[in-house]
Backbone of each chain as ProteinMPNN parsed JSONL, in Angstrom:
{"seq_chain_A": "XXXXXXXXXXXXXXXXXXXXXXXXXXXXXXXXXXXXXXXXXXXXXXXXXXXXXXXXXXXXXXXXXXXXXXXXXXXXXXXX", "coords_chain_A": {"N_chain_A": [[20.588, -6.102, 8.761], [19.929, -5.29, 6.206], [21.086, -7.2, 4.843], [19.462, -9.613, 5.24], [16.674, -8.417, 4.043], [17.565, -8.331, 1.207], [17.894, -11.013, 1.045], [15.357, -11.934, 1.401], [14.264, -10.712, -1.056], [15.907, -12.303, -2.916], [14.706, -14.213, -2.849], [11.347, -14.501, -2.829], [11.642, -12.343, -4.765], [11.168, -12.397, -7.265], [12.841, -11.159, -9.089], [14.201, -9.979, -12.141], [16.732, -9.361, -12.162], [19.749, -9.413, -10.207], [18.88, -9.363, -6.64], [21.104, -8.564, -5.296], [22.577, -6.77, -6.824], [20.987, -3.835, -6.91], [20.581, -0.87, -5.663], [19.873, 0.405, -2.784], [17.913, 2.614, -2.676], [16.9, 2.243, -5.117], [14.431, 1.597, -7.549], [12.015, -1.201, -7.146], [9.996, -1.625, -8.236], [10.403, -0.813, -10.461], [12.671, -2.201, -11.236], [11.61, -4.697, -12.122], [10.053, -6.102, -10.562], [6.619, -7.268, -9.637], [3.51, -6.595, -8.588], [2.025, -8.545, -7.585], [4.365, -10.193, -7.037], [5.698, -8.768, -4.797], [3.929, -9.307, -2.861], [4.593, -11.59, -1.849], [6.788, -11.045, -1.619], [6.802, -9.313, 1.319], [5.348, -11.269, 2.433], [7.532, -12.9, 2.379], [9.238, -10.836, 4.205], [7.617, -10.901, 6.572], [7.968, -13.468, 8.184], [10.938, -13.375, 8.371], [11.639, -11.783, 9.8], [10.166, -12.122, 11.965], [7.416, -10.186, 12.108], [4.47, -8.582, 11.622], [2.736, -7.262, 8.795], [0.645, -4.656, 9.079], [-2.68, -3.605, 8.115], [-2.901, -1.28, 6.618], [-0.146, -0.431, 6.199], [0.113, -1.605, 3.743], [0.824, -0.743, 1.268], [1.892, 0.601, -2.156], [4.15, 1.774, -2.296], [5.246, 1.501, 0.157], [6.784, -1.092, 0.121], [8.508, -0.38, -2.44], [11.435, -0.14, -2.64], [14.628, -1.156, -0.947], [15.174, 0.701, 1.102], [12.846, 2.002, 1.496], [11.456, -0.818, 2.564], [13.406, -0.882, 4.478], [12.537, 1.182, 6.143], [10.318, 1.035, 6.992], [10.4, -1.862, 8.138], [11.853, -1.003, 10.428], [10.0, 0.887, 12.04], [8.232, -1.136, 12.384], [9.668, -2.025, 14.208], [10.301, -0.48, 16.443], [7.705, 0.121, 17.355], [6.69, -2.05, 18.172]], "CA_chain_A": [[19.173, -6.062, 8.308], [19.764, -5.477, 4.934], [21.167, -8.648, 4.213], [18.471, -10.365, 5.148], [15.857, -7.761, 2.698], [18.357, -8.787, 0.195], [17.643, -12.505, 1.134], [13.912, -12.143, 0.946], [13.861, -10.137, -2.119], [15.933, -12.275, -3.761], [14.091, -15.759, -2.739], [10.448, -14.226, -3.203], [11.222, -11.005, -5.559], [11.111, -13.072, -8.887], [13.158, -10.041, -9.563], [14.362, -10.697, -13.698], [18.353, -8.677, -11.924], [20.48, -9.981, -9.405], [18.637, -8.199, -6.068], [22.211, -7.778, -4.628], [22.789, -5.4, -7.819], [20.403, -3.394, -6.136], [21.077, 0.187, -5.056], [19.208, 0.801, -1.594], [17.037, 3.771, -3.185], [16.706, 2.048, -6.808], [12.877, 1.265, -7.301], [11.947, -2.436, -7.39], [8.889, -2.274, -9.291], [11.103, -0.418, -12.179], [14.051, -3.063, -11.993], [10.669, -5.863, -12.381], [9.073, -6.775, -9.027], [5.618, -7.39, -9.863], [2.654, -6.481, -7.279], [1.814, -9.818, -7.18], [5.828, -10.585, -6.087], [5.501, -8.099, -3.749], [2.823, -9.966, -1.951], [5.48, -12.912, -1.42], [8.499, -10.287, -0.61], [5.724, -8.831, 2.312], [5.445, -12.127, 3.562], [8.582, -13.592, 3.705], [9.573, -10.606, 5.368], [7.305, -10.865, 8.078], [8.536, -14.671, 8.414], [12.376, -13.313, 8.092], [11.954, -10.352, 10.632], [8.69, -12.096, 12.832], [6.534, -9.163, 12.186], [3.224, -8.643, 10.906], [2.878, -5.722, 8.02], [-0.751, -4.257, 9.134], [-3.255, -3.456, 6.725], [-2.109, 0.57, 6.793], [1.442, -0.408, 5.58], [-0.132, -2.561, 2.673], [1.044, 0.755, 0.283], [2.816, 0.401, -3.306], [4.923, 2.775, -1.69], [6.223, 1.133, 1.583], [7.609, -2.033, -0.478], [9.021, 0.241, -3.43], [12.467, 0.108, -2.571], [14.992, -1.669, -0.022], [14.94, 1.723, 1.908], [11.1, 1.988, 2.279], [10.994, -1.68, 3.214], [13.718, -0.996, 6.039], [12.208, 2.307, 7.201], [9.008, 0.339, 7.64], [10.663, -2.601, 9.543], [12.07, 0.043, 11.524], [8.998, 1.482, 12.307], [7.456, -2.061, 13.074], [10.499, -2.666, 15.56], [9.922, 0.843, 17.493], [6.129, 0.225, 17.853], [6.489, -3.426, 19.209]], "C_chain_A": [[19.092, -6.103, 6.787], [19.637, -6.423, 4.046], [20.23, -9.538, 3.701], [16.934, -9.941, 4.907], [16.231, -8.598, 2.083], [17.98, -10.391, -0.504], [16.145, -13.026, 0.719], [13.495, -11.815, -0.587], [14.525, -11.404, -3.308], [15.382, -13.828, -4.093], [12.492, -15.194, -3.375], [10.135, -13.076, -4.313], [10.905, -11.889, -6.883], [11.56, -12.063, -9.533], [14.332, -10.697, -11.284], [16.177, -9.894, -13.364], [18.517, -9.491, -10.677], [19.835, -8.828, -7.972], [19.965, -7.533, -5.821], [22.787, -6.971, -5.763], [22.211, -4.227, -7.889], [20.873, -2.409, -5.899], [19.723, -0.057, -3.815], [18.205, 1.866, -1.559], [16.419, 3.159, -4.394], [14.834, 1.174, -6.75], [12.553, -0.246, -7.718], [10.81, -2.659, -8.38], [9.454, -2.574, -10.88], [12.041, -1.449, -12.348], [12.963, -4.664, -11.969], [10.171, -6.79, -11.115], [7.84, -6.23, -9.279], [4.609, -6.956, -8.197], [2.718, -7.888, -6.706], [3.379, -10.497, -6.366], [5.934, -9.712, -4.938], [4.866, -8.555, -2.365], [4.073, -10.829, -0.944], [6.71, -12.138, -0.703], [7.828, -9.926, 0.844], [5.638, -10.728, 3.308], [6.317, -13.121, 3.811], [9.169, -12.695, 4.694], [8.761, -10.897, 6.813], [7.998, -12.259, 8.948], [10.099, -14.538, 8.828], [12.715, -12.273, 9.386], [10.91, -10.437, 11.935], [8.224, -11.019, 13.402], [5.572, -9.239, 11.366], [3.098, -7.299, 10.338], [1.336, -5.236, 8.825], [-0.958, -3.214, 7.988], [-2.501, -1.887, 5.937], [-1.084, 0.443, 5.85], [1.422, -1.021, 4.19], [-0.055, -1.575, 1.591], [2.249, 0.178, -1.008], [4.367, 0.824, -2.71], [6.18, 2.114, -0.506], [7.051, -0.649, 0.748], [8.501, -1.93, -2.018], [10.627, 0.249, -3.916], [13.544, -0.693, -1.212], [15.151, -0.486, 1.318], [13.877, 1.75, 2.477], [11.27, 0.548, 3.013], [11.907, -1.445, 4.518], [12.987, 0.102, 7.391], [11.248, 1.564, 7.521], [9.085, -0.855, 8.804], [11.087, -1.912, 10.642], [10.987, 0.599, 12.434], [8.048, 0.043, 13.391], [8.106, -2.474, 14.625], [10.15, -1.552, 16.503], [8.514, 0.252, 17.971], [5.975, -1.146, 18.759], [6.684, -3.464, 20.423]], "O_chain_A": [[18.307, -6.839, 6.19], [18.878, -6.664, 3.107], [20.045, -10.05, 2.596], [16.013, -10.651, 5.311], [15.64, -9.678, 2.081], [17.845, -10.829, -1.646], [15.796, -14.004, 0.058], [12.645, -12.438, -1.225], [13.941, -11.57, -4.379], [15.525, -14.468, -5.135], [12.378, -15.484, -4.566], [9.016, -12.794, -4.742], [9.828, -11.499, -7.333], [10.96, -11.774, -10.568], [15.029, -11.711, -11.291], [16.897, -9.872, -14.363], [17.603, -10.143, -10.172], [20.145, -7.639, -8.047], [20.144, -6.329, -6.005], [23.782, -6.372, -5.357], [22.627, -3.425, -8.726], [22.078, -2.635, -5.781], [18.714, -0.696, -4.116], [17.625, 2.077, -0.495], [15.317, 3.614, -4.7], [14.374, 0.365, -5.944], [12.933, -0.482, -8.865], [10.693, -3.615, -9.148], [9.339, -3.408, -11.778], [12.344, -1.728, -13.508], [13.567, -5.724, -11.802], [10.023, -8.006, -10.996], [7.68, -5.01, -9.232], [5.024, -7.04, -7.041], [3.282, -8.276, -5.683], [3.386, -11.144, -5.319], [6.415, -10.288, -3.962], [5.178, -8.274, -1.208], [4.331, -10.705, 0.254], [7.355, -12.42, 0.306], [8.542, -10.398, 1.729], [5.851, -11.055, 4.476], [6.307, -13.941, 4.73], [9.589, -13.126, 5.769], [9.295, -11.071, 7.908], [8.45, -12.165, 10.089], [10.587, -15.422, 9.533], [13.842, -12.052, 9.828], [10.691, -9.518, 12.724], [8.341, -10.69, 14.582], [5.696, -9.927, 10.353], [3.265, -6.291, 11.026], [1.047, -6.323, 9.324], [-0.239, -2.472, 7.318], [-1.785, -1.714, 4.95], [-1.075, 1.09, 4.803], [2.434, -1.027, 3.49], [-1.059, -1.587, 0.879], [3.239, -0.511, -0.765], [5.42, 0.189, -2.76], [7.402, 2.223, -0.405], [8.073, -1.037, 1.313], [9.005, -2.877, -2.622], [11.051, 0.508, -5.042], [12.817, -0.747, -0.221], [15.235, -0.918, 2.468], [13.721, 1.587, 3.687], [11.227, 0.676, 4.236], [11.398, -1.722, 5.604], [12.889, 0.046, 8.617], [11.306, 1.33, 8.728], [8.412, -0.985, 9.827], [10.699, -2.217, 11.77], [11.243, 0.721, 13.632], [7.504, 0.106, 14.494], [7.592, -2.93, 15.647], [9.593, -1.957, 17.523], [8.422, -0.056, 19.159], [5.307, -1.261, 19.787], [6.502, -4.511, 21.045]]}, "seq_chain_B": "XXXXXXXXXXXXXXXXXXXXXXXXXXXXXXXXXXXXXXXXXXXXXXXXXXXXXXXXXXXXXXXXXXXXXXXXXXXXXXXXXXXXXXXXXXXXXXXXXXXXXXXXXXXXXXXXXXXXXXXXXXXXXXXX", "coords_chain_B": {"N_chain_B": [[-10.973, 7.214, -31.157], [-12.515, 8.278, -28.067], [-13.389, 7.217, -24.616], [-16.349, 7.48, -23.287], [-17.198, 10.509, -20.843], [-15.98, 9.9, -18.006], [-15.515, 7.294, -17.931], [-13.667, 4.373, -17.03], [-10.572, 2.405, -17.96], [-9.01, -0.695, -17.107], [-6.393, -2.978, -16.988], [-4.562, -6.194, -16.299], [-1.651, -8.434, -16.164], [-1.232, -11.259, -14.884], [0.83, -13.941, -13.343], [0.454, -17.344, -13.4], [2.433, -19.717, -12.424], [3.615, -18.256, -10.571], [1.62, -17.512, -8.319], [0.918, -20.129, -8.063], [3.669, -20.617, -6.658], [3.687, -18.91, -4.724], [1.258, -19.74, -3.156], [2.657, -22.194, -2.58], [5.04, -21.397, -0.77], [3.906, -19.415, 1.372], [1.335, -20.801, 1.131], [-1.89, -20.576, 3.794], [-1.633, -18.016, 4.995], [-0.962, -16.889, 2.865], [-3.364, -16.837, 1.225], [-5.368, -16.366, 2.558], [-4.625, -13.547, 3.059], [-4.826, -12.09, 0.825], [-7.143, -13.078, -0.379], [-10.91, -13.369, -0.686], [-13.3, -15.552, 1.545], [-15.118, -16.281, -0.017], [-14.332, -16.296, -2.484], [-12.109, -17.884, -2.35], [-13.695, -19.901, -1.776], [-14.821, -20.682, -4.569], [-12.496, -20.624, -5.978], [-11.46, -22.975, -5.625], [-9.206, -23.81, -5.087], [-7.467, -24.068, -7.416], [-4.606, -22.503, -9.21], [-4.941, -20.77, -11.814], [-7.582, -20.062, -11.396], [-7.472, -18.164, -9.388], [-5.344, -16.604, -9.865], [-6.133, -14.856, -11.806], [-8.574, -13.783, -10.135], [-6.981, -12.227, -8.791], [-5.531, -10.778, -10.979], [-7.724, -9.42, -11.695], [-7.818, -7.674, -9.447], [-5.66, -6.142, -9.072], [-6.27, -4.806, -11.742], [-8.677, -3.204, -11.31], [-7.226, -1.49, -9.068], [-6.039, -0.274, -10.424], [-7.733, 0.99, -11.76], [-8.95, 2.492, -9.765], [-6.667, 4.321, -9.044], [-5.15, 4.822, -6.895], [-3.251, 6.778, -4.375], [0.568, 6.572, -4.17], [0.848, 6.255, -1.51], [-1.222, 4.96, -0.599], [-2.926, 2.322, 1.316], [-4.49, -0.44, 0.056], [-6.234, -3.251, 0.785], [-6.311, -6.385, -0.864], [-8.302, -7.742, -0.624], [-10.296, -6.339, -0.007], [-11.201, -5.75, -2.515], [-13.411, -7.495, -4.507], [-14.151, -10.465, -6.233], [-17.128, -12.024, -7.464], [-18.784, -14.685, -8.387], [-21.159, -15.125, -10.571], [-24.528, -16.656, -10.741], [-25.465, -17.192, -13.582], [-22.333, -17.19, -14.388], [-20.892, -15.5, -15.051], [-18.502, -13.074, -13.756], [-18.672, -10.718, -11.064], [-17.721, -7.196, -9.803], [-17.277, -6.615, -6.484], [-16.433, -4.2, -3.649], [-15.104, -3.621, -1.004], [-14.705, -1.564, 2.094], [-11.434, 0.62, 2.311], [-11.554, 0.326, -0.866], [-13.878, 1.094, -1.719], [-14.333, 3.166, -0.497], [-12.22, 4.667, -1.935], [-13.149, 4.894, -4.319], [-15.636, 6.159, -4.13], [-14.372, 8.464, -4.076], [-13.126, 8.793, -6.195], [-15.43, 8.988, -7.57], [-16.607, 7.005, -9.053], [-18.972, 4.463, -10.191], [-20.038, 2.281, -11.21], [-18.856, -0.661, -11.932], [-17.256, -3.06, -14.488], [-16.036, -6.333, -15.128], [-13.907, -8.774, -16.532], [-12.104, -12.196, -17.211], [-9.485, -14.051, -17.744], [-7.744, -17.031, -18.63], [-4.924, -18.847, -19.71], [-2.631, -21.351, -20.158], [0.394, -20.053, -18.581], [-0.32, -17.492, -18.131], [-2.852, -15.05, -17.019], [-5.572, -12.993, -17.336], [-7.151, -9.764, -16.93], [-9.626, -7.149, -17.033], [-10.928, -4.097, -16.398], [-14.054, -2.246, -16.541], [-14.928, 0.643, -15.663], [-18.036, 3.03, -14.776], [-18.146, 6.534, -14.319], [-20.206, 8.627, -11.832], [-20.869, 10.804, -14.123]], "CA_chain_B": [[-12.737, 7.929, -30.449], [-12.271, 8.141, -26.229], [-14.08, 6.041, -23.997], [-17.6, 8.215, -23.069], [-15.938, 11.031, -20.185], [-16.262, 9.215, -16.658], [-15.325, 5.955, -18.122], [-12.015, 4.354, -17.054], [-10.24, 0.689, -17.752], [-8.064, -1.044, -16.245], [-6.115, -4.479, -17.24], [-3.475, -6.733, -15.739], [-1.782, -9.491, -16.461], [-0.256, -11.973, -13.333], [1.48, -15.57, -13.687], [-0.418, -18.234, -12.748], [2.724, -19.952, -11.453], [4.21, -17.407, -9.64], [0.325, -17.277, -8.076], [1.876, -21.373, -7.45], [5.159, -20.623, -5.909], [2.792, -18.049, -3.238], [1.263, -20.777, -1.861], [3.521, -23.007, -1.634], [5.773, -20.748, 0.127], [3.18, -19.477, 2.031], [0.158, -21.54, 2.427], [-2.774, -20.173, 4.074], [-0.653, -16.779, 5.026], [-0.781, -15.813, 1.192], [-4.225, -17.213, 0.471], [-6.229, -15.287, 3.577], [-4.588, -12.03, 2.804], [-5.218, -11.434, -0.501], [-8.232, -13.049, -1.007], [-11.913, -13.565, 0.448], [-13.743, -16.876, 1.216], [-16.257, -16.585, -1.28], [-13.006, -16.384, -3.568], [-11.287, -19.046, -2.492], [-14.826, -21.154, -2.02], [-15.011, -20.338, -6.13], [-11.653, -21.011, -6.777], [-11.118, -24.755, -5.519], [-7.375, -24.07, -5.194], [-6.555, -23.671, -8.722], [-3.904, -21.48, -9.347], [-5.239, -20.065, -12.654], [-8.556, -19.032, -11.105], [-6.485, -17.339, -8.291], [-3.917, -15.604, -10.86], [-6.897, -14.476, -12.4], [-8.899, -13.312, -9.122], [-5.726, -11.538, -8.505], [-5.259, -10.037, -11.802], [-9.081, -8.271, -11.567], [-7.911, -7.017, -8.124], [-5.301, -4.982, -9.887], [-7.13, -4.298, -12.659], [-8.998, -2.504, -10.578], [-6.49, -0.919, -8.349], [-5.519, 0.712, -12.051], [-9.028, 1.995, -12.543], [-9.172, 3.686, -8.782], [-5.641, 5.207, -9.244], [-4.945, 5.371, -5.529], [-2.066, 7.351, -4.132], [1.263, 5.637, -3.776], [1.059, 6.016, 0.123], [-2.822, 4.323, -0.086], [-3.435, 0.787, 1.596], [-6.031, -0.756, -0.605], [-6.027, -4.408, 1.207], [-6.375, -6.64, -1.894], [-9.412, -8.279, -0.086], [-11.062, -4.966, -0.749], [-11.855, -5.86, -4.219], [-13.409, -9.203, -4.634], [-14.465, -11.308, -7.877], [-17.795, -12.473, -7.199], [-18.897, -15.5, -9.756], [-22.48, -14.994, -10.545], [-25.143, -18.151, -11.096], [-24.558, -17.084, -15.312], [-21.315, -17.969, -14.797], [-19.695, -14.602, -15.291], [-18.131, -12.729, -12.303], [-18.543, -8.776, -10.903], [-16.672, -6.84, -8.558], [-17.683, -5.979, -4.915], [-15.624, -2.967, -3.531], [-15.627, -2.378, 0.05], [-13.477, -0.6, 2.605], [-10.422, 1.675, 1.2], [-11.151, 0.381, -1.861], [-15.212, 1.412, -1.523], [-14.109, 4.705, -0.474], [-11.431, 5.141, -2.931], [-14.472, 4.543, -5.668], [-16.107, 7.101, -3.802], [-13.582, 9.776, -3.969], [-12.993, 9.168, -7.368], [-16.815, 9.212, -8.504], [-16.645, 6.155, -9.575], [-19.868, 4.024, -9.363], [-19.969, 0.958, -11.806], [-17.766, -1.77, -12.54], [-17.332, -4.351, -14.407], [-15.031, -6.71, -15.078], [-13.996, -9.879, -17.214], [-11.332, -12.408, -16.658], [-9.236, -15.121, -18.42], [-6.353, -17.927, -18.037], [-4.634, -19.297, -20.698], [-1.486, -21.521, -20.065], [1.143, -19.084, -17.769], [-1.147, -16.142, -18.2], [-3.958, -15.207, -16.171], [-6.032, -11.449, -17.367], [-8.274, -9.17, -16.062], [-9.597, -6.294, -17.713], [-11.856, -3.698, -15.507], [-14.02, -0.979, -16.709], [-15.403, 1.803, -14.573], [-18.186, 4.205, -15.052], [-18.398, 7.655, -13.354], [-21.237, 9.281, -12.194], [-21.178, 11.73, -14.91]], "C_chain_B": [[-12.066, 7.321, -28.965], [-13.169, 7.543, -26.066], [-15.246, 7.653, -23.461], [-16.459, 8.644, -21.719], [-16.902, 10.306, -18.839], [-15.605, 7.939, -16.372], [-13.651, 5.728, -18.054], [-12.126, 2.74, -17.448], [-9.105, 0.508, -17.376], [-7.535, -2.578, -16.366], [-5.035, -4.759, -16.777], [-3.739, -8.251, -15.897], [-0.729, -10.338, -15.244], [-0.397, -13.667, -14.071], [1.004, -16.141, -13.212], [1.148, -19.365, -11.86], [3.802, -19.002, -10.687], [2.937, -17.03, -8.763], [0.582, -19.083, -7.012], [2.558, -21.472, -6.227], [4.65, -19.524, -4.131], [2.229, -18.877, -2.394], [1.623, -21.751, -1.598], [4.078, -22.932, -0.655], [4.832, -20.422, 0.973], [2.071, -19.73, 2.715], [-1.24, -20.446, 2.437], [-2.385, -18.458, 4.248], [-1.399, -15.994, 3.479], [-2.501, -15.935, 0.633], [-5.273, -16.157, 1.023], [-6.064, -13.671, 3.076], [-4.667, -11.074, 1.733], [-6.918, -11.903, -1.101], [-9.7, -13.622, 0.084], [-12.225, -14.948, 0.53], [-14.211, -17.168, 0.638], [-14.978, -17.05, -2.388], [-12.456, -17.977, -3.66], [-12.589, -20.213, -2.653], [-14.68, -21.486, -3.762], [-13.656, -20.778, -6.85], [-11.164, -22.485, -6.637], [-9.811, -24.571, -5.297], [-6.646, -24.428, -6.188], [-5.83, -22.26, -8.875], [-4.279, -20.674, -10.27], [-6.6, -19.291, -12.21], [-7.699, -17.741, -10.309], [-6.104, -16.279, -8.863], [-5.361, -14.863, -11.614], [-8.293, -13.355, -11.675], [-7.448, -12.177, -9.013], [-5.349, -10.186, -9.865], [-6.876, -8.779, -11.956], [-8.266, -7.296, -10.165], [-6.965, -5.658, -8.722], [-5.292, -4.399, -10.769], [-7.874, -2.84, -11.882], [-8.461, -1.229, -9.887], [-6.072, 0.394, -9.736], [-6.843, 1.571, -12.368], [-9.098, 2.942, -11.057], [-7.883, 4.326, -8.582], [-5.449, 5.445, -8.173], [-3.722, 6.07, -5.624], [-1.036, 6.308, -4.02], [1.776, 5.115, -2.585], [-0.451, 5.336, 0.364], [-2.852, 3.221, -0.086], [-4.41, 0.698, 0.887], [-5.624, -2.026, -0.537], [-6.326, -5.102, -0.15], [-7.932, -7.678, -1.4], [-10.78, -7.619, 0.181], [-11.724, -5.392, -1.716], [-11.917, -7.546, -4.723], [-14.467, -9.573, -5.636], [-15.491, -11.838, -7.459], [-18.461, -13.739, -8.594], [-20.455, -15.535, -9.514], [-23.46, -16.32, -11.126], [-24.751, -18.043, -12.927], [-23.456, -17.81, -15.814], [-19.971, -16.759, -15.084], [-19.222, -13.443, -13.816], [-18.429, -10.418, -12.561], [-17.905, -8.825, -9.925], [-17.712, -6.427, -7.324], [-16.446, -5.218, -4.851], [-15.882, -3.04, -1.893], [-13.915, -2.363, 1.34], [-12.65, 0.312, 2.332], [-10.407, 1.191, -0.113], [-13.172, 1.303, -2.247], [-14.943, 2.828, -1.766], [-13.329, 5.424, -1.532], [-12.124, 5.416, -4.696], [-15.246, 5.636, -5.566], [-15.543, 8.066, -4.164], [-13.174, 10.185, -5.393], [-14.519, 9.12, -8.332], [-16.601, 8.267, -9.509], [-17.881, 4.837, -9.488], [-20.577, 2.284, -9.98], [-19.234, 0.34, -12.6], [-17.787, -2.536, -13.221], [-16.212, -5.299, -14.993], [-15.084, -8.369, -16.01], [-12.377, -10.434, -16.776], [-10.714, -13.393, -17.249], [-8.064, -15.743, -18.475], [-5.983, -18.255, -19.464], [-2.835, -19.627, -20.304], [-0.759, -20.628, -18.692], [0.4, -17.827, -17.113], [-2.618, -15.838, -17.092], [-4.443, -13.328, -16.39], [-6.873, -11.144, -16.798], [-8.473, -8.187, -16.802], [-11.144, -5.746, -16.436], [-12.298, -2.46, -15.951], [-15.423, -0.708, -15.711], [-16.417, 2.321, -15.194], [-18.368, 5.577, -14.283], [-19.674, 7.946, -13.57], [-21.772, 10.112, -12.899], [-21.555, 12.892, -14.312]], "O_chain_B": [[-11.382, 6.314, -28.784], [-13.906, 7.187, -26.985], [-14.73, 8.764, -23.339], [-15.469, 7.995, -21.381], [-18.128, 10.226, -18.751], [-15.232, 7.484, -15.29], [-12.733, 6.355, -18.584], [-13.11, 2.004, -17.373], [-8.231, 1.37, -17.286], [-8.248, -3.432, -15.84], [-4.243, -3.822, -16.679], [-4.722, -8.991, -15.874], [0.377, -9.929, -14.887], [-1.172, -14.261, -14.821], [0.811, -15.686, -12.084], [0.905, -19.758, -10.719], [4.874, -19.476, -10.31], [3.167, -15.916, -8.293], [0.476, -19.233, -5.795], [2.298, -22.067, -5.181], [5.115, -19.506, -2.991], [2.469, -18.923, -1.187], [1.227, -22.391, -0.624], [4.027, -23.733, 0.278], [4.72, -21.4, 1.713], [1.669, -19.433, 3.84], [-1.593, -19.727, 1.503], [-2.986, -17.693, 3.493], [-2.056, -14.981, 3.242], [-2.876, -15.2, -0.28], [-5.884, -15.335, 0.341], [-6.943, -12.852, 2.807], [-4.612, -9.846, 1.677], [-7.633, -11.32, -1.915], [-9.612, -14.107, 1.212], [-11.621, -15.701, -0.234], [-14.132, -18.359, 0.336], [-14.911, -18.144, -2.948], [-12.402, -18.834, -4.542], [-12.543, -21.172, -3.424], [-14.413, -22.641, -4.092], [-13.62, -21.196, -8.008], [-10.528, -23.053, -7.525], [-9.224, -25.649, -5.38], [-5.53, -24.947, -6.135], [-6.356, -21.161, -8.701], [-4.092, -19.516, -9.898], [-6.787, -18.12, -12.543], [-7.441, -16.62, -10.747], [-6.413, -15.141, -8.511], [-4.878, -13.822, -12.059], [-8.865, -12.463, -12.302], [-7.652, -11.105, -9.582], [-5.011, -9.019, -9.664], [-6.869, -7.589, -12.27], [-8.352, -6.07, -10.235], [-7.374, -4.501, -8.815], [-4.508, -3.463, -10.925], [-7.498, -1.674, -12.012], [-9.002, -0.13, -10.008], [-5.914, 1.615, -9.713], [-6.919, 2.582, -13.066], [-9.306, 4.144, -11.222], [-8.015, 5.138, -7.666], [-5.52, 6.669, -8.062], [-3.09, 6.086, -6.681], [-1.437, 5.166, -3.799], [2.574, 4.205, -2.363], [-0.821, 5.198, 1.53], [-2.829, 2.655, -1.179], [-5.278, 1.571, 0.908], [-4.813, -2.398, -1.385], [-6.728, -4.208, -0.895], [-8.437, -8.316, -2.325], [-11.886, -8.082, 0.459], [-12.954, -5.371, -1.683], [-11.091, -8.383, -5.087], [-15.528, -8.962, -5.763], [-15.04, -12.614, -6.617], [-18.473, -13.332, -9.755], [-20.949, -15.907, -8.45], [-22.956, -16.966, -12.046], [-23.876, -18.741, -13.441], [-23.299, -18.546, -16.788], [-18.76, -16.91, -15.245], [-20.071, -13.275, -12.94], [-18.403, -9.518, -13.4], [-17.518, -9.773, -9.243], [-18.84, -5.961, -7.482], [-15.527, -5.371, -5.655], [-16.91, -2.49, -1.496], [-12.783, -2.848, 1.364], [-13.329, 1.259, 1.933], [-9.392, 1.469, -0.751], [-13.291, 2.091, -3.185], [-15.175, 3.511, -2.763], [-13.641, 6.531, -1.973], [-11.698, 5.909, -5.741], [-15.63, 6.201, -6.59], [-16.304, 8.832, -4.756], [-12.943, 11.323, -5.801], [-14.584, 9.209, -9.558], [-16.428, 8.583, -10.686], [-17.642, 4.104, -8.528], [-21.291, 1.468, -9.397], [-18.957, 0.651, -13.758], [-18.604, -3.334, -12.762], [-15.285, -4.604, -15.409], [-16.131, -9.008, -16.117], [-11.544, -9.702, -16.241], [-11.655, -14.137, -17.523], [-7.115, -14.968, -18.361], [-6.752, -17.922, -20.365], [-1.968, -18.763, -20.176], [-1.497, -20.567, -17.708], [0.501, -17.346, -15.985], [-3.185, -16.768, -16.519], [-3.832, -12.461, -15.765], [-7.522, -11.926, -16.103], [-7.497, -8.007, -17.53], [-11.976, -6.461, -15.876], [-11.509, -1.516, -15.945], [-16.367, -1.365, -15.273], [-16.193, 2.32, -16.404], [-19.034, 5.324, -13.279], [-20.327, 7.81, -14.605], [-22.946, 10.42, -12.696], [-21.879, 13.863, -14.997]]}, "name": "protein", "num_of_chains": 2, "seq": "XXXXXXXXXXXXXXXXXXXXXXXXXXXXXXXXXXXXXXXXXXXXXXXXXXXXXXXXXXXXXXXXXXXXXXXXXXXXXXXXXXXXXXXXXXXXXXXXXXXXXXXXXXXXXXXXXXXXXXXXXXXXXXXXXXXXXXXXXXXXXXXXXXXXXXXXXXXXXXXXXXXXXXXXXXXXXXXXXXXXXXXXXXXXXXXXXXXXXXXXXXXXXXXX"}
């Protein structure tokens, strides 16, 4: 699963670091993932993981980090 | 000298093509979920209006200070272009309420492209 975060973040993050330099806790906004890139990381995952974020999950918070974004796919895979 | 007490602002600045590279990659996907129809009617499918629609939205988002666990759909807060020629904000849903909670009760907002760039600048006033 990670990998393919990794893959999204580092096709849609427009992140200005290498994502896979990345710690799994380390905050994406702070290492330069814009809201607006955020948007694009949000929907290639859903494309990368065929899931839909709902509105609820649309939080600074739940795309903050490669952790939050897995606990949240996690969350989307349980509920499906 | 402070801004009169109630009064907040709020500015952001977003890439017009990285605003591009969104819908390319995604198309209708990226266009629906961030923004309304009036929006997109208004913007013709220029990227600099867009990046610029986009940059009020979190302009905004900066003046209602939500929590970092608060959905505030970005379709919440929409750029309305007035016959004048100059645009205001509408507010509604969690971003309505979030206006509410912070006694927040008039907006307004300005907006501008230039090259890469695309600003927004948003000020608030409280009900005092």
């Amino acid at each position: 699963m990670e990998d393919k975060i990794l893959a999204v973040l580092l096709e849609h993050g427009r992140l200005p670091v290498p994502a896979d330099s990345l710690g799994e806790g380390d905050d994406l906004y702070a290492a330069g993932m814009t809201s607006h890139a955020s948007i694009s990381v949000m929907l290639g995952l859903e494309d990368a993981f065929d899931v839909e974020f709902p509105d609820r999950m649309l939080t600074r918070e739940v795309f903050s980090s490669i952790a939050s974004i897995r606990a949240a796919l996690d969350e989307l895979a349980t509920a499906a | 000298m402070a801004l009169p007490a109630g009064m907040r602002v709020g500015i952001d600045l977003t890439s017009v093509s990285g605003v591009r590279d969104a819908v390319a990659a995604h198309g209708d996907r990226y266009l629906t979920r961030v923004y309304t129809s009036r929006e997109l009617l208004d913007c013709g499918g220029d990227p600099a209006r867009l990046a610029g629609r986009f940059a009020a939205k979190e302009a905004a988002i900066k003046v209602l200070r939500p929590r970092e666990d608060t959905a505030l759909p970005w379709s919440d807060i929409e750029v309305l272009r007035q016959p004048g020629g100059h645009v205001e904000l509408r507010l509604a849903g969690s971003a309505a309420l979030r206006a509410e909670q912070e006694g927040l009760a008039a907006f307004s907002v300005s907006l501008s492209h230039e090259g890469d760039a695309a600003c927004a600048v948003v000020l608030a006033e409280g009900k005092g």
